[in-house]
C-alpha angles and dihedrals in degrees: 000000000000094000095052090035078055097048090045100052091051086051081044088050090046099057097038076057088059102040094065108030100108089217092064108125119197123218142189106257093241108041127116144188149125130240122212127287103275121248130249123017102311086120087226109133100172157346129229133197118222108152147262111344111355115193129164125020132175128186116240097209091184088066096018090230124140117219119199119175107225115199104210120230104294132035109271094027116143121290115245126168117197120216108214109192098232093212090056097029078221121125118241110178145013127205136195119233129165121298120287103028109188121141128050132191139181114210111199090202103069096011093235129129122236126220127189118219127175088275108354137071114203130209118222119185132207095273089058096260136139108231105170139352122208129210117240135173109284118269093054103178113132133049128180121183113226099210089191095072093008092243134145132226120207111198105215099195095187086043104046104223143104109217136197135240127194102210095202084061096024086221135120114255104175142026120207122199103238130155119250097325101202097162141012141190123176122240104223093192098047098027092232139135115223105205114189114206113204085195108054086027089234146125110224115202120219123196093211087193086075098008087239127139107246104191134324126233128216095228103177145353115239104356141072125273098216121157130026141198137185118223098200092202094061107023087237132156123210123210131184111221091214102198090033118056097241147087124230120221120217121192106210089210092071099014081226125122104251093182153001128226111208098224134166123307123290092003116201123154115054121184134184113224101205088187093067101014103246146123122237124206125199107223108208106186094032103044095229145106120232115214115207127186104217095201084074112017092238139127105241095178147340124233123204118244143171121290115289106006114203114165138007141198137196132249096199085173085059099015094234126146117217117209121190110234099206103180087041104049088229143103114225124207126229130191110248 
């Protein structure tokens, strides 16, 4: 199957990155510290191990916990999500959740935190427990939270769909055609989903008033839309050109890309900072974060990271922002 040989070679790609790169730290899967806030003005306050492979993380701000999926240190290892207190920076739990973790929402309404599995999305509440896990078609890596009618969309790259919970029943309710779906973020002014596809190179847009697609943008040539954010002032969409060092820039007016910031190499993990007003880009290949300032499309610094930064989420209680570190089995820790 072309789309999953395609995801698999850039994993492939990923570890053979790690592999050789003479700064790579191994670590033992369950350890965890801090170091020491970092001196002069990186940004850069800690750093946090988690364990082999860590990918998505979401703040819960009702319990003030982190949760990061780490993916273990072969495909189809077991599924573990680590709980940082964000107060302490220090993890205080870890909990097993079906193979391949990747993606984590927290969704205001219910209170309750959202994990992506292979086929499976599981439900954490506020006292770090699993209370339910929900079957979804296979290929689960991707989650937005619509905060109009409070549901939530589960992007299924290998099944090429986006599908539909409805949080008060934690149950799917509907199922959208989309190819290759590989991110989302939700568009509060439009009510739309924006879903990027690494495989067809594209952005789909999803009216989530009728669960319908809308249109599909051609985002890049020869490289892999992969995170998106959604700037409210402008009714911008941000999305990271993994393969390229750049970020395209979608006006939801038009659905058209109206620029391109040139970022770090192989971009992935983009963030809106409501706090100051900025978007914040996880370079891969260049351990940084880009900080753009969306009022004026322009890079306004770059903040040192771990090796090989992949997703981030946002402390508005510290105002902290938390980037996966996914070569370096850490979470590092900017200041927002």
């Amino acid at each position: 199957m072309k789309i999953l040989s395609k995801r698999a070679n850039l994993v492939r790609i990923i570890l053979v990155t790690l592999a050789i790169s003479s700064t790579l730290t191994f670590f033992i899967s369950d350890a965890a510290s801090t170091k020491p806030p970092s001196s002069g003005a990186s940004g850069l306050l800690a750093t946090i191990l988690v364990g082999d492979r860590p990918d998505g993380i979401a703040y819960n701000p009702s319990n003030q916990m982190v949760y990061v999926t780490v993916l273990g240190s072969a495909y189809n290892s077991p599924g573990k999500v680590v709980v940082i207190d964000g107060r302490s920076n220090k993890v205080v739990t870890n909990l097993q959740v079906d193979s391949n973790p990747e993606a984590v929402l927290y969704d205001p309404a219910n209170q309750q935190v959202y994990v992506t599995s292979s086929g499976s999305v599981s439900v954490i509440n506020n006292a770090n427990q699993i209370i339910k896990t929900i079957s979804v078609p296979f290929g689960a890596v991707a989650l937005a939270y619509n905060s109009v009618n409070n549901d939530i969309y589960v992007a299924s790259v290998y099944s090429n769909v986006v599908s539909v919970i409805d949080p008060s029943k934690n149950t799917v309710v509907a199922n959208i055609a989309v190819n290759s779906p590989s991110n989302l973020v939700y568009d509060s002014s439009r009510n739309y989903v924006y879903a990027s596809s690494d495989y067809a190179q594209t952005v789909t847009v999803i009216d989530a008033s009728k669960n319908r697609v809308v249109t599909s943008i051609q985002a890049c040539s020869y490289c892999d839309p992969e995170s998106l954010a959604f700037y409210p002032a402008t009714g911008n969409v941000y999305v990271a050109n993994f393969g390229t060092g750049s970020v395209s820039v979608i006006s939801d007016s038009t659905n058209r890309i109206i620029s391109r910031l040139v970022v770090g190499n192989n971009p992935f993990g983009v963030l809106y900072d409501p706090a100051n007003q900025r978007i914040y880009v996880a370079n891969y290949s260049s351990r940084t974060v880009s900080v753009i300032n969306p009022s004026t499309n322009s890079v306004v610094s770059t903040v040192a990271a771990g090796n090989g930064p992949w997703n981030l989420a946002y402390d508005n209680a510290n105002n902290h922002v938390y980037v996966t570190d996914f070569g370096s089995n850490t979470v590092s820790v900017i200041a927002g």
